[in-house]
C-alpha positions as CSV (number, residue, x, y, z in Angstrom):
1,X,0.0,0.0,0.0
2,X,1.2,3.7,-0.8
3,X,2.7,5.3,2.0
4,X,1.6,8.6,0.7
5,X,-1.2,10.3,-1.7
6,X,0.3,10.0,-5.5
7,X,-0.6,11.8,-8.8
8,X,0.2,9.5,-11.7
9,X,-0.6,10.5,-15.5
10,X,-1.7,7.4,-16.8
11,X,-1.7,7.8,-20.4
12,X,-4.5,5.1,-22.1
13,X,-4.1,6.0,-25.8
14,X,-3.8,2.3,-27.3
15,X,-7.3,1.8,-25.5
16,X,-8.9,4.4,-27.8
17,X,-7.5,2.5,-30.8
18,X,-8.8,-1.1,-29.7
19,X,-12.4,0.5,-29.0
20,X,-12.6,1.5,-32.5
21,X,-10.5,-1.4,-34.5
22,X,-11.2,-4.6,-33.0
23,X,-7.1,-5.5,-35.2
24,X,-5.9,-3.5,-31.9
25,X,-7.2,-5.5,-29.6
26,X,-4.1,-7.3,-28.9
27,X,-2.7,-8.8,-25.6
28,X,-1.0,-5.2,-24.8
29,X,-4.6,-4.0,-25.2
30,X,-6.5,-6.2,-22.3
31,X,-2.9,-5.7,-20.5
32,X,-3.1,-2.0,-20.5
33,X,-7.4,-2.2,-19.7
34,X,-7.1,-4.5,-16.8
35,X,-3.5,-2.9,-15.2
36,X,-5.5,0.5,-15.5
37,X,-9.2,-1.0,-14.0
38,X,-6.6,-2.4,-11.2
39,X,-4.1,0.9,-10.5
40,X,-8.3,2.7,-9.8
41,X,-8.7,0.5,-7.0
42,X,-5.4,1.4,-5.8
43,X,-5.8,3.7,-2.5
44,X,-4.2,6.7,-2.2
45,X,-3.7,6.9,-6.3
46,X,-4.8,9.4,-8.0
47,X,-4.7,9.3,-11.7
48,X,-5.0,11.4,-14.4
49,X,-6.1,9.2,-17.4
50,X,-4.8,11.2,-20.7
51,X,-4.3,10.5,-24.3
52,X,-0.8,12.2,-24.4
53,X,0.5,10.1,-27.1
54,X,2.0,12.6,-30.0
55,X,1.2,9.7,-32.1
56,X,-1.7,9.5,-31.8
57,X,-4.7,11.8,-33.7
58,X,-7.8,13.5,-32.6
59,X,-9.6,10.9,-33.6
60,X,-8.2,8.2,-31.7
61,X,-7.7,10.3,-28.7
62,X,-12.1,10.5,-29.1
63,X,-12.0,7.2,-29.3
64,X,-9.9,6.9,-25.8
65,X,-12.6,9.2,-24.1
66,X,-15.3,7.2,-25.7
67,X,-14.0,3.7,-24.3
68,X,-13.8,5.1,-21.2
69,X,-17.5,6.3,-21.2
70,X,-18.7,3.1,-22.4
71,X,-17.1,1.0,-19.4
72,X,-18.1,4.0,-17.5
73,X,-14.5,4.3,-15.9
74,X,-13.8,7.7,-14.3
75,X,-11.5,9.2,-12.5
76,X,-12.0,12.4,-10.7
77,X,-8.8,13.8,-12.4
78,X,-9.7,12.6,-15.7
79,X,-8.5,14.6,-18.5
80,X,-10.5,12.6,-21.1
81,X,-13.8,14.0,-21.3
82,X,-16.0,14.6,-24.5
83,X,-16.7,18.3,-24.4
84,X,-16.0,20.2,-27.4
85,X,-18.8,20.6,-30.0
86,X,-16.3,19.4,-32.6
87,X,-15.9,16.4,-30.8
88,X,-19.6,15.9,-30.2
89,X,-21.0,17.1,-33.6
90,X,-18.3,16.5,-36.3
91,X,-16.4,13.6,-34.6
92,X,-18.4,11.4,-32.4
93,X,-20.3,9.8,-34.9
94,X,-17.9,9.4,-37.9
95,X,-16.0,7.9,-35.3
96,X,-18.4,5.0,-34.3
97,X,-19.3,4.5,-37.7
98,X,-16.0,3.5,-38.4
99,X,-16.1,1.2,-35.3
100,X,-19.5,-0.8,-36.2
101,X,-17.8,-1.8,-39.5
102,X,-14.7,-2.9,-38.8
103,X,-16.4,-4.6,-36.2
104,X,-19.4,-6.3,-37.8
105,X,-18.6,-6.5,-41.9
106,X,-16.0,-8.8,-43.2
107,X,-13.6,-6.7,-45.1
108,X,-11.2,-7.3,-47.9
109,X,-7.5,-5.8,-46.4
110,X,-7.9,-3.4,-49.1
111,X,-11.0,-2.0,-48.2
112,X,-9.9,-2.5,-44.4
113,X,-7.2,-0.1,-45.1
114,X,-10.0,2.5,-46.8
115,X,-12.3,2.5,-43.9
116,X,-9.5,3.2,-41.4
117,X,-8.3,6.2,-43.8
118,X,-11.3,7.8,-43.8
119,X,-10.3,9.6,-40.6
120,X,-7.1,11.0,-42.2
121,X,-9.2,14.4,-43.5
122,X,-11.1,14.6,-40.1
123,X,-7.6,14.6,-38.0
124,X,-6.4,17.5,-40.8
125,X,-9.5,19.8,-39.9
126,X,-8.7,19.2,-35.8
127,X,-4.9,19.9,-36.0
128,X,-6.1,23.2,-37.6
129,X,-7.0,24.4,-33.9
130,X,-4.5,24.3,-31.1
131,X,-4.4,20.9,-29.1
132,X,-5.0,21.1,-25.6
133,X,-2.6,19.8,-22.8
134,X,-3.1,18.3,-20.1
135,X,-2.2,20.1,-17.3
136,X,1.5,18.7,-16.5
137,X,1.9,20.7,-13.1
138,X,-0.4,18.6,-11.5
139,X,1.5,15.8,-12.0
140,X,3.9,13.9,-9.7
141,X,4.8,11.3,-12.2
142,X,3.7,10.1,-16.0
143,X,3.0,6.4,-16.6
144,X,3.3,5.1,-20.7
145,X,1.8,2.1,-20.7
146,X,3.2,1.3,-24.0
147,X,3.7,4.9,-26.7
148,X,7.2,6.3,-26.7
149,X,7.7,8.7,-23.2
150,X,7.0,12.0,-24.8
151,X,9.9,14.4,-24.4
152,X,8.1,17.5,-23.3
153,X,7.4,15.2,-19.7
154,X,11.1,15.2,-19.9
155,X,11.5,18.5,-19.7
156,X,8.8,19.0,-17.1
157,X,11.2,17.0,-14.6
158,X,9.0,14.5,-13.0
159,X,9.7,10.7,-13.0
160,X,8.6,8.9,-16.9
161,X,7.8,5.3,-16.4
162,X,7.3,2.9,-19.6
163,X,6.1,-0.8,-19.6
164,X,8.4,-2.7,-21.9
165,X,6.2,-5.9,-23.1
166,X,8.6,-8.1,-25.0
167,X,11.4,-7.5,-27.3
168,X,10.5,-9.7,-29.8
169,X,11.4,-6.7,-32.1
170,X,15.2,-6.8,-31.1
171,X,15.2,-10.3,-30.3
172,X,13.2,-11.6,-33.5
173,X,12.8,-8.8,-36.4
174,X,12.0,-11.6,-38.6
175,X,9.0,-12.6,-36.9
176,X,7.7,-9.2,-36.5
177,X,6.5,-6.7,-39.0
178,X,8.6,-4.0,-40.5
179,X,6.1,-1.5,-38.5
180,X,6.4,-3.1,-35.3
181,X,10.1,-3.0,-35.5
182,X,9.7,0.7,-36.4
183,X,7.3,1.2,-33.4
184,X,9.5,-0.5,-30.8
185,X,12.9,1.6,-32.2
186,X,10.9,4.8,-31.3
187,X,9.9,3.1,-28.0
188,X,13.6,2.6,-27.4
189,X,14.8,5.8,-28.7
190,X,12.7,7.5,-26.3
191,X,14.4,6.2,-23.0
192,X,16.8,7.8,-20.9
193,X,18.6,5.0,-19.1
194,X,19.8,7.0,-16.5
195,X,16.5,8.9,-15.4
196,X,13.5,6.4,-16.4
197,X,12.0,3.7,-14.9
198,X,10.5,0.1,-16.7
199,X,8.1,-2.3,-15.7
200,X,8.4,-5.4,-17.1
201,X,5.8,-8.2,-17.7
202,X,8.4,-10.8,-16.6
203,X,11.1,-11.5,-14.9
204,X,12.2,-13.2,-18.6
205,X,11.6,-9.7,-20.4
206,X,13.2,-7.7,-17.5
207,X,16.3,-10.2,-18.4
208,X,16.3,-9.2,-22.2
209,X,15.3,-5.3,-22.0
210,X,18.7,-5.1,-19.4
211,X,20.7,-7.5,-21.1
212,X,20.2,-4.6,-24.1
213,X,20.0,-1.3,-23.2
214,X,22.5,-1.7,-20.4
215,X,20.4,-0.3,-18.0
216,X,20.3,-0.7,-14.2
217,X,18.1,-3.7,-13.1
218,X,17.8,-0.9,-10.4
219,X,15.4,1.0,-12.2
220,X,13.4,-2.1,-13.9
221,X,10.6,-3.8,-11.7
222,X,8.6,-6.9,-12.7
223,X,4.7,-6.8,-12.2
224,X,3.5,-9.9,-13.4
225,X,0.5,-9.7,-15.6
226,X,-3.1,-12.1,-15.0
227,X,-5.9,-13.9,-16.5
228,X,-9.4,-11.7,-16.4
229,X,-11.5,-13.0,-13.3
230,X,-14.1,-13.5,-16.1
231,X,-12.2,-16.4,-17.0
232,X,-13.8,-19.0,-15.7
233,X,-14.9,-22.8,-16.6
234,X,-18.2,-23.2,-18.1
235,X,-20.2,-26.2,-18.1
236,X,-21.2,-28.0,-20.7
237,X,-25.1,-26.7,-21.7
238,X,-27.5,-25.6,-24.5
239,X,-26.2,-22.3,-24.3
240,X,-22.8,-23.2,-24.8
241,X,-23.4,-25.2,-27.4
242,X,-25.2,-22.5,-29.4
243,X,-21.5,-20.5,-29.0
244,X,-19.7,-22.9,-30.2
245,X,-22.4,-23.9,-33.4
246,X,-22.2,-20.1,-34.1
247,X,-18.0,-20.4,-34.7
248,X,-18.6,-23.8,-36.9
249,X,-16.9,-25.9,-34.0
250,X,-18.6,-29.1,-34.2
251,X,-19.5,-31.7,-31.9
252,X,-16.4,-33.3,-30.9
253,X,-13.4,-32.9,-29.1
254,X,-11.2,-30.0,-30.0
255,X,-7.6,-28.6,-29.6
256,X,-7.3,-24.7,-29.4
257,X,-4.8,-22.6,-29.9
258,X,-5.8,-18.5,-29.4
259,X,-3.4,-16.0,-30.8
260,X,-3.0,-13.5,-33.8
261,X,-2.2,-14.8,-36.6
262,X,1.4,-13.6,-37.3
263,X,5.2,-15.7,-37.4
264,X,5.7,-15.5,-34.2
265,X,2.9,-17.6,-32.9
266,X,4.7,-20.7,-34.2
267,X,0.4,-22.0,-36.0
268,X,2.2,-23.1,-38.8
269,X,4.0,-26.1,-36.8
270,X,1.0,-26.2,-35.2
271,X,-0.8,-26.8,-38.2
272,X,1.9,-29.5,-39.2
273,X,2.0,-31.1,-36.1
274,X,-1.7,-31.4,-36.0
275,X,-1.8,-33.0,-39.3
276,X,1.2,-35.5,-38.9
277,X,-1.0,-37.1,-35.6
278,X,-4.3,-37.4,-37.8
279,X,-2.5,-39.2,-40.5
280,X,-0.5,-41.6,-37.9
281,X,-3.6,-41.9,-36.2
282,X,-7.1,-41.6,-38.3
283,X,-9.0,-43.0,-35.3
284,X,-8.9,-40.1,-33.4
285,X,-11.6,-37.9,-33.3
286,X,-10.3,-34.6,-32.9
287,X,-10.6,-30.5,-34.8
288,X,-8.1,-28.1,-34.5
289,X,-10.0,-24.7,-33.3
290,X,-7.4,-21.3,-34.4
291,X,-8.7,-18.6,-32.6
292,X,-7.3,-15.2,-33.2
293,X,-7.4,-11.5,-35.3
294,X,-5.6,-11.9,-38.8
295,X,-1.4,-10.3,-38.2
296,X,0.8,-9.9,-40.5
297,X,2.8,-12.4,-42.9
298,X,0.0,-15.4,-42.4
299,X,-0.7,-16.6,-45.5
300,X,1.8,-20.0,-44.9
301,X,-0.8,-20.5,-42.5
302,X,-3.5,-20.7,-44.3
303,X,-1.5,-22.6,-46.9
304,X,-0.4,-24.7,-44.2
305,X,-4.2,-26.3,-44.1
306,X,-5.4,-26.2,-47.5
307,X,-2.7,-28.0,-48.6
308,X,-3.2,-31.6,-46.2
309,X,-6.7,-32.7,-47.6
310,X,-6.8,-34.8,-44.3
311,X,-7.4,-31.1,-42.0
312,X,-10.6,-30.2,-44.6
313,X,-13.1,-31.3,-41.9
314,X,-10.9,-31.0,-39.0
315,X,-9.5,-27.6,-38.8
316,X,-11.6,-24.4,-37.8
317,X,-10.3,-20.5,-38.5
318,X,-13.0,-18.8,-36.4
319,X,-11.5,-14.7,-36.6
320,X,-11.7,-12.6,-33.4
321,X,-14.1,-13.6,-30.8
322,X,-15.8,-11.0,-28.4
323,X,-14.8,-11.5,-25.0
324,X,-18.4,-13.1,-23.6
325,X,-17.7,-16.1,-26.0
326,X,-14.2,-16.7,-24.7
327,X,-14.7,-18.9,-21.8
328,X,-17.0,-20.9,-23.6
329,X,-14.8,-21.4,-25.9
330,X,-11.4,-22.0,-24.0
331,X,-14.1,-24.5,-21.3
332,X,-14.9,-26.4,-24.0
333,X,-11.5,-27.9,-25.4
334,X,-9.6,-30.9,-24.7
335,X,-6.2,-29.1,-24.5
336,X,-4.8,-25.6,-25.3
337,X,-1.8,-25.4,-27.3
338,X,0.3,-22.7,-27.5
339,X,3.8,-23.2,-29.3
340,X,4.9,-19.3,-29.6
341,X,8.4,-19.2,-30.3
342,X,9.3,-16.3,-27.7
343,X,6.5,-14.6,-25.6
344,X,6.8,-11.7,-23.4
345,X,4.7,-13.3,-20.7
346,X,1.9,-15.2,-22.4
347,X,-1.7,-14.7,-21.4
348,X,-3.4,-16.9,-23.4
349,X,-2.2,-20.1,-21.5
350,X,-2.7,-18.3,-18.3
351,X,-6.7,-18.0,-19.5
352,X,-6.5,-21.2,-20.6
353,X,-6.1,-22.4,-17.0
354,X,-8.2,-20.1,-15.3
355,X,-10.8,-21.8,-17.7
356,X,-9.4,-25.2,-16.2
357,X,-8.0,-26.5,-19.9
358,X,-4.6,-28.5,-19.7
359,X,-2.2,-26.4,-21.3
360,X,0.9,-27.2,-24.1
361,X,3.1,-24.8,-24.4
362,X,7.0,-23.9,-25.7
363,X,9.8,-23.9,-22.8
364,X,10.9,-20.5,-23.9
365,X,11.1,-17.1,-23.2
366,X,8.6,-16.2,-20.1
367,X,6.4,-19.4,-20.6
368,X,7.9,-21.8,-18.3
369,X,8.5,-18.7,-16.0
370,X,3.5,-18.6,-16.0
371,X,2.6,-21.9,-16.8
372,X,5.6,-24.0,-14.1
373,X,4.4,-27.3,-13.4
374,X,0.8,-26.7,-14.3
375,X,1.3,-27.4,-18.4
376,X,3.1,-29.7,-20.5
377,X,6.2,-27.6,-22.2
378,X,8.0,-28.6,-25.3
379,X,10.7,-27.5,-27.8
380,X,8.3,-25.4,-29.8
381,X,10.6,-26.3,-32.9
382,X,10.3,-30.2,-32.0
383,X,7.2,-32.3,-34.2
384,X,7.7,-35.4,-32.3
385,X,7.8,-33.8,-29.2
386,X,4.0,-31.8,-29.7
387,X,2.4,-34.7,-31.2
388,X,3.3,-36.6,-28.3
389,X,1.9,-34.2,-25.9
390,X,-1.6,-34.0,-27.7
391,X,-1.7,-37.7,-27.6
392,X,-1.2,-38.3,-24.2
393,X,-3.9,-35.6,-23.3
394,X,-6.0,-37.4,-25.9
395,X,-5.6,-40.9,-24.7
396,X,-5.7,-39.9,-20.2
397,X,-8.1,-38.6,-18.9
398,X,-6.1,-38.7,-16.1
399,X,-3.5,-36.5,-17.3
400,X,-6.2,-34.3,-18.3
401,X,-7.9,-33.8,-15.0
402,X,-4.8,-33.5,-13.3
403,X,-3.2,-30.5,-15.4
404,X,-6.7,-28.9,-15.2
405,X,-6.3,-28.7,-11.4
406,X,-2.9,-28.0,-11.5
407,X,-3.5,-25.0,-13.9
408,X,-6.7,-23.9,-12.0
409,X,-4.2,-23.6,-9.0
410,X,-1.4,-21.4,-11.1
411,X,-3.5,-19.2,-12.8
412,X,-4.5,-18.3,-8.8
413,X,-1.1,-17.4,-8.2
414,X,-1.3,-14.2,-10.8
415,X,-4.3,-11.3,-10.2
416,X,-4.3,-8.0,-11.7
417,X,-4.7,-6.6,-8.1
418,X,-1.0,-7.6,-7.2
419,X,-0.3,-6.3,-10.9
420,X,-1.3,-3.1,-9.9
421,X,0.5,-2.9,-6.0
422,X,3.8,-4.0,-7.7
423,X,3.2,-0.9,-10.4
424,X,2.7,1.7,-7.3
425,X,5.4,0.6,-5.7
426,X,7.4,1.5,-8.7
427,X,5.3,5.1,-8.9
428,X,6.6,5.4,-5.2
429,X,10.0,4.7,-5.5
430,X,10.3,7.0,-8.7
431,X,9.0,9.9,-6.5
432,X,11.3,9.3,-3.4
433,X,14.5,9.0,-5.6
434,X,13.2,12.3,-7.4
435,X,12.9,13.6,-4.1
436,X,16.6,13.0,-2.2
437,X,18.1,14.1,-5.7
């Protein structure tokens, strides 16, 4: 708990781009909504919830103030309020117009592209009028949760903390996309390793940011991230059957795998691995369910299944799934498998357990470091080793019901509450060294 009253800026740009384009609803996304529903329950915090991101345009910051009016989360120093007529008239409605599509119409990437455009001449009219600041002076520290640390905080000499995710982008350029690696560079750039502070996810990703930047593990903290409490296992029923007719999942046993589809999440050798058990083993009845938002670079992985005539019946792509269908779907598989090649902490398999699924997953990275004992691990570049592991949980029941308690009891381990102390511990410690220097 805080020793003292704090005023933290808490800056919850990439929250205005995931209410409007469901393609930003990443892991980063629920990681910054559920640290930031946490920090609110924190006593003695104070926060100032901006859009400060220079990044960032007028309509996304709208689209910040308009998630936060939806989930009705306030804060009684919030900067993000809609106010202007501009806002309200001109903007508001363009804005969820553009939302309801790219939520609800399947879109050609082309025309994707198009209907996230069409705000380009809106932003042009708003930077016509001077944009407002918040009001720095009234801040004791800022806190990006992911944007580049803007400079002008700098010069406002109060403590800038950043939460460094992964650096898949260093590690692995390959496996990321030319703007990610772009995005993380200016994340990077931005750092001054002798007067910032980082939260890491992990203790892995503390490991990797020090190893390269060279900065003091004296001024990087680890708050651990967590599984929703909404996770949660669901019971076979009618209604959950309905969920999982409306994805195409048929009646039968399943493996799932939730991630975007992108390199780094390893579904091509998923795909193969899949394939190579069904053809040494026809008997089995089992579908492979691929959850997850189209990435970048993913077309192997569709190529990947149309290519093995024996995965036309047996593998599922169902797209993004809202969040009220998640449970039912994770409840309802045999096993979850999750093969990433390197994973800044790794939420899905921590859902997966909360959900009470037996978990595969690689031994890299942060992954041993959330699932431990709870999950089966494997070389995530070793065939023989996965199908072995979906076997087993196919053929035990046993084995099954054991890793379901075991994960139940992990995912127990991690809560967004503790997330959130361990953050304002680092918000505290930031102030007092600002304070004796």
């Amino acid at each position: 708990m805080l020793s003292a009253d704090i005023n933290a800026a808490f800056d919850c740009s990439i929250l205005g781009m995931g209410y409007i384009n469901p393609k930003a609803r990443t892991g980063v996304f629920r990681a910054v909504e559920q640290t930031l529903l946490a920090l609110l329950e924190q006593p003695k915090l104070n926060l100032h919830l901006v859009s400060f991101n220079n990044e960032l345009s007028s309509w996304s910051s709208l689209g910040t103030k308009l998630y936060l009016q939806e989930h009705q989360i306030r804060s009684k120093q919030s900067e993000l309020v809609l106010g202007s007529s501009w806002e309200e008239v001109y903007l508001k409605y363009p804005v969820l117009m553009q939302k309801y599509v790219l939520e609800n119409l399947q879109l050609f990437e082309i025309l994707r592209k198009a209907i996230v455009a069409m705000q380009i001449p809106f932003d042009k009219v708003a930077n016509l009028s001077q944009r407002h600041l918040p009001k720095i002076e009234n801040w004791q520290i800022y806190h990006s949760p992911y944007f580049p640390l803007p400079e002008n905080i700098k010069a406002a000499n109060i403590p800038r903390i950043l939460t460094i995710y992964d650096l898949a982008p260093i590690l692995y350029p390959t496996l990321c996309s030319k703007r990610t690696v772009q995005q993380f560079n200016r994340i990077i750039a931005s750092i001054d390793i002798h007067r910032d502070w980082i939260v890491c996810i992990s203790e892995a990703t503390k490991r990797d940011f020090c190893e390269y930047t060279g900065m003091s593990s004296d001024r990087v903290f680890v708050a651990s991230l967590a599984a929703s409490t909404r996770f949660q296992p669901i019971p076979p029923s009618d209604a959950a059957r309905q969920v999982l007719n409306h994805y195409n999942i048929a009646d039968a046993p399943y493996l799932l795998s939730l991630a975007t589809l992108e390199p780094r999440k390893n579904l091509k050798f998923l795909i193969r691995c899949f394939s190579k058990l069904i053809l040494e083993n026809p008997s089995i009845d089992l579908q492979l369910v691929l959850v997850g938002i189209s990435g970048w670079k993913n077309k192997g992985i569709f190529q990947e299944a149309k290519t093995r005539p024996e995965l036309a019946e047996r593998i599922v792509f169902t797209g993004f799934l809202p969040d009220q269908d998640l449970s039912t779907i994770y409840s309802g598989a045999l096993a979850f498998a999750y093969p990433s090649l390197y994973e800044g902490f790794g939420l899905p398999p921590l859902e997966a357990m909360r959900c009470g699924v037996p978990v595969i997953t690689s031994n890299v990275s942060s992954l041993p470091e959330v699932v431990g004992d709870a999950g089966i691990m494997i070389d995530p570049t070793d065939e023989e080793a996965m199908c072995q592991a979906i076997l087993n949980l196919v053929n035990s029941n046993t084995l099954r019901q054991s890793l379901a308690q075991r994960g139940l009891a992990r995912a127990e381990q991690f809560s967004w509450a503790r997330c959130a102390e361990e953050t304002s511990k680092v918000y505290q410690v930031s102030i007092s060294s600002q304070d004796r220097s």
